[in-house]
C-alpha positions, -999 to 999 in steps of 0.1 A, spaced: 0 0 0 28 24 11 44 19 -21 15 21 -44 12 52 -32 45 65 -35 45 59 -72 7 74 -71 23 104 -59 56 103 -85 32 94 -119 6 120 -109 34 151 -103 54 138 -137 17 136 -151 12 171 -142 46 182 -161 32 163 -190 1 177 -191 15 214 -192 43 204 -217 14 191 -237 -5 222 -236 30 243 -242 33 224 -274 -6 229 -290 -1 264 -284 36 267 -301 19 243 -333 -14 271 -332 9 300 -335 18 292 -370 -23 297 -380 -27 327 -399 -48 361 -379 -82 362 -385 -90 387 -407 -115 405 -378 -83 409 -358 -57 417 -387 -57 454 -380 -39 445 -346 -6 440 -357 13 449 -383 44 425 -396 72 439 -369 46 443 -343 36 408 -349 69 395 -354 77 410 -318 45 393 -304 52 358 -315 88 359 -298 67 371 -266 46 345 -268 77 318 -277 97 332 -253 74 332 -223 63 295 -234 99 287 -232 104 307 -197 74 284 -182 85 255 -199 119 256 -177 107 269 -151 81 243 -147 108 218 -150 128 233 -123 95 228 -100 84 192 -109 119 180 -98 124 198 -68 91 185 -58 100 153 -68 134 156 -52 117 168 -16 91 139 -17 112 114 -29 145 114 -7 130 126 26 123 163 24 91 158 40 101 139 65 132 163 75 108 193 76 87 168 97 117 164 121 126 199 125 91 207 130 87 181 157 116 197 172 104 229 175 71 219 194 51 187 206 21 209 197 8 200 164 -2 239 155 33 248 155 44 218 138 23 222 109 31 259 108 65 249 112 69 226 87 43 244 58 68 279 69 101 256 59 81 243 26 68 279 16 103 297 23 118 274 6 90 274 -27 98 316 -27 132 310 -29 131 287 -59 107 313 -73 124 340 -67 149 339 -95 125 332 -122 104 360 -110 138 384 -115 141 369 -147 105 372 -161 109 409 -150 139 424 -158 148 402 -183 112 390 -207 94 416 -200 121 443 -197 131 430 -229 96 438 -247 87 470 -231 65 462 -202 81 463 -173 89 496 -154 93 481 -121 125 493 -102 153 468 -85 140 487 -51 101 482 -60 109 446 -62 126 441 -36 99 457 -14 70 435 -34 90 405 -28 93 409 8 61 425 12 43 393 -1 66 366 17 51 386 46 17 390 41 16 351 27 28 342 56 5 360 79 -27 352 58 -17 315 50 -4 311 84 -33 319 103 -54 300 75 -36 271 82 -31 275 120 -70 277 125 -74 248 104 -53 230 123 -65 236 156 -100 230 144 -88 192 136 -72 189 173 -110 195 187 -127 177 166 -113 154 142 -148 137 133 -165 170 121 -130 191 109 -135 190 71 -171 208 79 -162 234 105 -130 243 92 -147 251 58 -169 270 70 -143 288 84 -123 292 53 -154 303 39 -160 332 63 -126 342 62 -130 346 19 -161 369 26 -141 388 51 -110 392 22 -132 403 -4 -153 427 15 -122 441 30 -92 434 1 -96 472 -14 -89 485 24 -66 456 35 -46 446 9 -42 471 -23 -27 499 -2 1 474 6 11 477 -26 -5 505 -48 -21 541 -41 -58 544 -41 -71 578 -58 -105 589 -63 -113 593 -100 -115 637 -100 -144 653 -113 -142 652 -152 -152 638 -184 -144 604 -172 -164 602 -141 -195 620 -151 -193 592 -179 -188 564 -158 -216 577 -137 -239 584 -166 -238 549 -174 -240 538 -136 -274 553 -137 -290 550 -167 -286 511 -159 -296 514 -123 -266 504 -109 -257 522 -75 -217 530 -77 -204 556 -51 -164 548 -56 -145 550 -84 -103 550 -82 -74 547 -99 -45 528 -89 -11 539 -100 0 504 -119 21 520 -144 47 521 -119 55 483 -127 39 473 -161 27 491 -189 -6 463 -191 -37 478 -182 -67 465 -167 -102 476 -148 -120 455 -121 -148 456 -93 -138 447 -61 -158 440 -29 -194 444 -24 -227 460 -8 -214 493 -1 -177 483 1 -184 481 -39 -158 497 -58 -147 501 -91 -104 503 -100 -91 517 -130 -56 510 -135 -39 546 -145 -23 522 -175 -62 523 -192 -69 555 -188 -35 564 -208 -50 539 -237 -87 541 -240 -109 567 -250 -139 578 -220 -161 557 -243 -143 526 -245 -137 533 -206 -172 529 -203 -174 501 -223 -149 482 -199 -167 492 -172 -202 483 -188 -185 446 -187 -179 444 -150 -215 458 -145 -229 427 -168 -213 407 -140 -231 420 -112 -264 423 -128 -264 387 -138 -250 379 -103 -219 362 -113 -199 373 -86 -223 356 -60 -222 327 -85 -187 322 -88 -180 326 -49 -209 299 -45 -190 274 -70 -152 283 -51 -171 275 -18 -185 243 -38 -150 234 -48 -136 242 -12 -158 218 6 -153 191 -17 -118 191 -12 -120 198 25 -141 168 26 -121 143 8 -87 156 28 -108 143 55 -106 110 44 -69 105 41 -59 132 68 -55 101 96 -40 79 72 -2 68 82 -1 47 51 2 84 34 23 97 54 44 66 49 47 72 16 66 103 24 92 88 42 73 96 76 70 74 103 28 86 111 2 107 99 0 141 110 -22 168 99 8 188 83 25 159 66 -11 142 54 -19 175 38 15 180 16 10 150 5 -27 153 -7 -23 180 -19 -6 162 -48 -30 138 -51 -53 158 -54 -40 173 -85 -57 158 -117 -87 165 -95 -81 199 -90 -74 200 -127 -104 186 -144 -127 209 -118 -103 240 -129 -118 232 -164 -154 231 -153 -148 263 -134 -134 277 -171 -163 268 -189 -187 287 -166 -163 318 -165 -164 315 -202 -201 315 -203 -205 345 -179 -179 364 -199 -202 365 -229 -232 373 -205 -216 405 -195 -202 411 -233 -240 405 -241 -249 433 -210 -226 457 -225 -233 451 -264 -271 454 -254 -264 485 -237 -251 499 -268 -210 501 -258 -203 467 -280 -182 481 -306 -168 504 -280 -154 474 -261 -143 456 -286 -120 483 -299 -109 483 -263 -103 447 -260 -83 453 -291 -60 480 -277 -52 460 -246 -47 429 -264 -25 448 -288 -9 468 -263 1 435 -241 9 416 -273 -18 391 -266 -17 360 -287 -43 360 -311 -45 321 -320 -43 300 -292 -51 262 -295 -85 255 -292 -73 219 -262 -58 251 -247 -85 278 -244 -108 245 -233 -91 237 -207 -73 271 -195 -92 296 -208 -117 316 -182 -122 341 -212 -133 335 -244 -110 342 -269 -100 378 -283 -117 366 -317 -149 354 -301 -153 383 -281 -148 408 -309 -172 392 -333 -197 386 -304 -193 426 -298 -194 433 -334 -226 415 -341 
């Protein structure tokens, strides 16, 4: 048994490598399809020249870099890494709070670490090279650390309450420390514009203008109560642009990046907007938070069933189950699982994407957004032909062509 599950756990990581290799590869053999003709205005030849050695580059970047993690993953599991970070965290404390916090903290630190240089790379180096980046050395330096914290805070009193919750009540822990979870995601979202963004960006009110009388215009002529509008300053690390509600009830904002306003004209400003608005109006914020909470108790529940299993723990080179150890190592096996509900997730985000394309074509901003869908995708060098396995499977949007002709209709 021990060993059937070792090799479980080696064939499903290696599977996992595979899997994104394969998808690597359908994208590389779509790139050579000719631009539809609806999006051939995007690009001319050097502009599209410099957007298909993006798109190889970065497809090469993730193809190492992916590498690099399957085999340390494979080197920690298979020659004792969990059961070192076991020992030390059995060191520490007899309590098994601060061993699992102990022992996740060893695994995280050393996951950033790995990360780190690949995240120097993809900024100075890719996306230095093709004119996005405008982050400075100091900027991410702060970021970095700045996350490591905050990760560690917010994941360590995730995992410390879960945890705990499993030391009073074993029998019942997979529903209580859901629920849990789950009130601590509706804390995050109300609160993430207050808690979280200033951490890293400044928060300005949109000023009186064009702009905002637009944006309000359109807020009331589809009854949609919006009382907070800002800009954040993103342009200080990428040139990409973007626009996104955040929160709800009155902690319902609406963030412009200062990147979009640069790009778009008020109209096509709008039109984003108009978008994020179709989203709320067909409730598919409520909707998606209902299928994450799905997804979370699912997985919460099957943990439960192999969290007291030593035969898992085994496998990992440890000598019993514990909730720390259990959990690093399900949370591998519960990979292809994870995987084949990420796709069902994608094809309801692709649905509700073409609801709120619908919202804002029927409010009479189509062709507006899809000019603005064509800016950003220009501007970020998106890639216009990506392999239909792909967009299936990884895909929450549907693609730039479907959305333009959807708009354009």
């Amino acid at each position: 048994m021990v060993e059937t599950l070792f090799w479980l756990v080696i064939a499903i990581v290696l599977a996992e490598f595979g899997w994104s290799v394969a998808l690597t590869l359908l994208n590389i053999k779509a790139s050579r399809q000719p631009i539809p003709d609806l999006l051939r205005d995007l690009y001319d030849e050097a502009r599209y020249r410099k957007q298909q050695a993006y798109a190889m580059t970065n497809r090469k970047f993730s193809l190492v870099s992916n590498l690099v993690s399957t085999l340390i993953t494979l080197a920690i599991f298979a020659f004792g890494g969990f059961a070192a970070f076991d020992a030390a965290a059995r060191a520490v404390s007899v309590h098994p709070v601060v061993q699992a916090l102990v022992f996740w903290g060893i695994f995280y630190l050393i996951s950033w670490v790995v990360s780190l240089p690949f995240d120097v790379y993809r900024t100075f180096v890719i996306e230095q090279r093709f004119g996005f980046n405008r982050t400075t050395p100091k900027l991410f330096v702060t970021d970095a650390v700045k996350s490591l914290l905050m990760n560690l805070v917010i994941m360590g009193a995730v995992l410390a309450l879960c945890a705990w919750i499993y030391t009073l009540t074993p029998q019942w822990f997979w529903l209580i420390a859901w629920g849990a979870v789950t009130l601590f995601s509706l804390f995050m979202q109300y609160f993430y514009s207050q808690l979280i963004v200033p951490l890293f960006n400044k928060q300005t009110p949109l000023p009186e203008g064009e702009l905002r009388d637009a944006i309000e215009g359109f807020a009331a002529r589809v009854d949609f109560k919006l009382d907070n509008i800002f800009v954040i300053d993103s342009s200080k690390r990428s040139s990409k642009s973007n626009a996104y509600f955040t929160g709800f009830g009155r902690r319902k904002r609406v963030v412009l990046y200062d990147t979009l306003m640069e790009q778009l004209s008020t109209e096509e400003i709008v039109a984003v907007l108009a978008h994020e608005v179709g989203h709320y109006k067909r409730h598919h914020i409520i909707l998606s938070s209902l299928e994450g909470f799905a997804t979370n108790l699912l997985m919460f529940w099957l943990f439960s069933l192999f969290i007291g299993s030593d035969a898992l723990a085994a496998a990992a080179g440890c000598g019993q189950a514990s909730f720390h150890v259990n959990l690093a190592v399900f949370s591998l096996i519960y990979t292809p699982l994870s995987i084949l509900l990420d796709i069902v997730t994608n094809i309801i985000s692709r649905r509700h994407e073409c609801q709120a394309d619908a919202f804002a074509r029927q409010a009479g901003l189509g062709p507006a957004e899809a000019s603005a869908l064509k800016k950003m995708s220009a501007k970020s060098l998106a890639n216009l032909t990506p392999h239909p396995v792909v967009v299936f499977t990884e895909y929450s949007h549907p693609t730039l062509y479907e959305r333009v002709k959807s708009l354009s209709a």
